[in-house]
C-alpha positions as CSV (number, residue, x, y, z in Angstrom):
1,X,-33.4,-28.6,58.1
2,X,-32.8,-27.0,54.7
3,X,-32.5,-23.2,54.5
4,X,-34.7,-21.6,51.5
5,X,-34.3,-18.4,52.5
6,X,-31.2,-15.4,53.5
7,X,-30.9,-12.0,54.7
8,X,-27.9,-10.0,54.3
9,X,-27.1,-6.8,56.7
10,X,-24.7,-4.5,56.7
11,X,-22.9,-4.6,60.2
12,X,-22.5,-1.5,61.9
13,X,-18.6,0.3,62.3
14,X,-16.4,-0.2,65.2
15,X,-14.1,3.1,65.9
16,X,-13.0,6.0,63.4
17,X,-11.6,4.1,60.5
18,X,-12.5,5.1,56.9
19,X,-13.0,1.5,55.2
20,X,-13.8,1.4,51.4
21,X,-16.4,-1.8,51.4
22,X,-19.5,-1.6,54.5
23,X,-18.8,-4.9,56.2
24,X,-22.0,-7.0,55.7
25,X,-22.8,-10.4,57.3
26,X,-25.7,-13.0,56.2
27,X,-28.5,-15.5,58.4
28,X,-30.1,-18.3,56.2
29,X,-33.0,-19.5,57.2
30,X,-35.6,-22.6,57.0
31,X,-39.1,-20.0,56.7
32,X,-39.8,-16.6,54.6
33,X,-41.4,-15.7,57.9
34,X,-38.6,-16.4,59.5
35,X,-36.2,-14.2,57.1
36,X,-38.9,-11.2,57.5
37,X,-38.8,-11.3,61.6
38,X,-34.7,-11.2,61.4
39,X,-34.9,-8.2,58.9
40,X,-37.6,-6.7,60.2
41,X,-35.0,-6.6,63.1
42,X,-32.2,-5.2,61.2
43,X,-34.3,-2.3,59.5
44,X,-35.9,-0.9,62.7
45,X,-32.1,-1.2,64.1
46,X,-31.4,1.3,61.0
47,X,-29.0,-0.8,59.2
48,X,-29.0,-1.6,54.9
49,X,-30.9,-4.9,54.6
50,X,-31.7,-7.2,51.4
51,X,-32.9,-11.0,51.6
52,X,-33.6,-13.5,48.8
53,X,-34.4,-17.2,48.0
54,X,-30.8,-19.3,47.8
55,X,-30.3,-21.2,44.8
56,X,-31.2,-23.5,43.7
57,X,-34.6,-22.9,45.3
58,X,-37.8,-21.8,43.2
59,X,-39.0,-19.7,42.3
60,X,-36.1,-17.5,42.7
61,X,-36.2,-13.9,44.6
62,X,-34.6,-11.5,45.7
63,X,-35.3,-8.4,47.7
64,X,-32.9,-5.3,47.3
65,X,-32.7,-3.0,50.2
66,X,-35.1,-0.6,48.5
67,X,-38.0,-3.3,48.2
68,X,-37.4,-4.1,52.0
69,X,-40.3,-2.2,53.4
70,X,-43.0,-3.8,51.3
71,X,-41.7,-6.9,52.2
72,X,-42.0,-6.8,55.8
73,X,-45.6,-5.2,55.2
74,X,-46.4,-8.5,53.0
75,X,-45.5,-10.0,56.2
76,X,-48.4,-8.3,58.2
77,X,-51.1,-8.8,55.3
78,X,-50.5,-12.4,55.2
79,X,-49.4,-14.1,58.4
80,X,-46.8,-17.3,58.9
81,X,-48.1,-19.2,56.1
82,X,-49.8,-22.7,57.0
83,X,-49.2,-25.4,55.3
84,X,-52.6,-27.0,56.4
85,X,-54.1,-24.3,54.8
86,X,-53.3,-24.1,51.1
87,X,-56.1,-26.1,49.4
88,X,-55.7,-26.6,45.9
89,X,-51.9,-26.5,46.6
């Protein structure tokens, strides 16, 4: 299965230590739907997400953390895309 799409999160501290850098980890995944549930997970949780295609898939995006909430509401106006249903395509 080939992964189009990732979605980097900052992970959350562990104990009192100032560190200079947020500690961030990153799913790929097969589906933009996919990509949205697991962020849409990561946001309610409170935590810094961003997502994008990986290269060298087209057309290229990529989602910074402030353009993560109309993302996810993309994701409720147009439901897990069907590949049955793009005529024309």
């Amino acid at each position: 299965m080939t992964h189009t799409w990732y979605v980097t999160f900052e992970v959350p501290r562990r104990g009192t230590l100032v560190r200079r850098r947020s500690p961030r980890s990153t799913q790929t995944f097969a589906t933009e739907a996919e990509a949205k549930e697991f962020a849409r997970t990561k946001f309610d949780e409170g935590l810094v997400v961003t997502a994008g295609t990986i290269i060298p898939y087209l057309p290229r995006q990529a989602i910074p953390s402030t353009g993560i909430p109309a993302w996810l509401e993309s994701a409720e106006e147009h439901p897990a895309e069907d590949p049955e249903a793009g005529e024309g395509k």
